[in-house]
C-alpha positions in Angstrom: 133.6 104.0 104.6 133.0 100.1 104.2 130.5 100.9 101.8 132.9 103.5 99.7 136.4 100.7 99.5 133.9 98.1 98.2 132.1 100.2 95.5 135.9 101.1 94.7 136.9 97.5 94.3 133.9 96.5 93.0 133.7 99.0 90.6 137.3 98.8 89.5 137.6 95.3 88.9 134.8 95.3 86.4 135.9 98.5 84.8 139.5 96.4 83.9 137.8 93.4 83.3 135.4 95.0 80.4 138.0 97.3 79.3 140.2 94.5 78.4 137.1 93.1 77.3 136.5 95.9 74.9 140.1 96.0 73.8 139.9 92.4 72.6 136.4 93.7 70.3 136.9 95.9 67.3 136.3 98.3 67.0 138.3 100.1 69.9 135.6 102.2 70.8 133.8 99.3 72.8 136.5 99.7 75.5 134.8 102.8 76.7 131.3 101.5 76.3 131.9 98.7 77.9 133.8 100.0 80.9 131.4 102.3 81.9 127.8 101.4 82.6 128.1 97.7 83.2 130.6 98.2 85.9 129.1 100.8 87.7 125.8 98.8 87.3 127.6 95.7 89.1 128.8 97.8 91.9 125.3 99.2 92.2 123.4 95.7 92.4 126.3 94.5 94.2 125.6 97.5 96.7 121.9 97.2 97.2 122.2 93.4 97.5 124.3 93.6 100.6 121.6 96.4 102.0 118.3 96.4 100.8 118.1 92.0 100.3 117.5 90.1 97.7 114.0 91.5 96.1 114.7 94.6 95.8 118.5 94.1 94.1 116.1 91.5 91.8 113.7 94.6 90.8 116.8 96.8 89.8 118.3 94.4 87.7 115.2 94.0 86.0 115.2 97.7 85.9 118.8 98.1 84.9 117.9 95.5 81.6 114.9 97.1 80.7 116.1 100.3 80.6 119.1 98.8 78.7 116.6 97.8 76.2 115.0 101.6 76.0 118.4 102.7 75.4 119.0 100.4 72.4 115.8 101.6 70.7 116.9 105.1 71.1 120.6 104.5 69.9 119.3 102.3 66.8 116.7 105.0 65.8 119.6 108.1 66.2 121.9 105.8 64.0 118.9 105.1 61.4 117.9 108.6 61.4 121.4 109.7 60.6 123.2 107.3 59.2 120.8 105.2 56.9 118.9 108.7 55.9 121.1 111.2 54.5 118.0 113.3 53.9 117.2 113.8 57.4 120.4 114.4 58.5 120.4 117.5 55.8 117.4 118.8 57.0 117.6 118.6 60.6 120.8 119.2 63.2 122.3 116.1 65.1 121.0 118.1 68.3 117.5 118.4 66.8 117.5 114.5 66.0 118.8 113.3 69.1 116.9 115.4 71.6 113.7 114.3 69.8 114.9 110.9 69.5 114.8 111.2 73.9 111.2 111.2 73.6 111.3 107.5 72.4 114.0 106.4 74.9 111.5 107.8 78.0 108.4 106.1 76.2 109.8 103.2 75.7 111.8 102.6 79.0 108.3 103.8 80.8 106.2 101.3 78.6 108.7 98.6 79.4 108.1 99.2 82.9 104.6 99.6 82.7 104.3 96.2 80.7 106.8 93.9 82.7 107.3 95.3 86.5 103.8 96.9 87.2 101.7 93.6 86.2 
């Protein structure tokens, strides 16, 4: 129960602290990005800190950027695809583009891995 009121406090100050965060950034759409996954990756650390120690909260940070990292690759590559290539976005569906586009989010977040934790 200890474990459930801190991941609610946790987790709910950093949601109103990037929310208001976002809402200061234009455009207004960064209010939902930026509530979401860096809160709930705060609570998480925050969470395995206070149970697993001080290593292991240090490998899932490291895991929580890198896979930050994969995710930007696949985001850039679904916006260049669609945005910056009308011709692609002709000949194939948005579902079509982004569900292929996954396979370069899972390489990348497993080479990032590979490269930087399993040395």
């Amino acid at each position: 129960m200890k474990e459930m009121i801190f991941r609610f406090v946790v987790g709910g100050t950093a949601v109103c602290f990037f929310s208001a965060l976002g809402d200061i950034l234009k455009p207004k759409s960064f209010a939902g990005l930026l509530g979401a996954a860096p809160s709930v990756a705060l609570a998480t650390l925050s969470l395995t800190l206070i149970k697993e120690g001080h290593a292991y909260a240090q490998l899932e940070a490291r895991s929580m950027v890198l896979a930050g990292f994969a995710f930007f690759l696949y985001a850039w590559l679904v916006a260049w695809l669609l945005v910056r290539n009308p011709s692609v976005s002709k000949r194939f569906s948005v579902l079509a583009v982004v569900s292929s586009s996954l396979v370069v989010w899972v390489a990348a977040a497993l080479g990032l891995f590979y490269i930087v934790l399993r040395r």
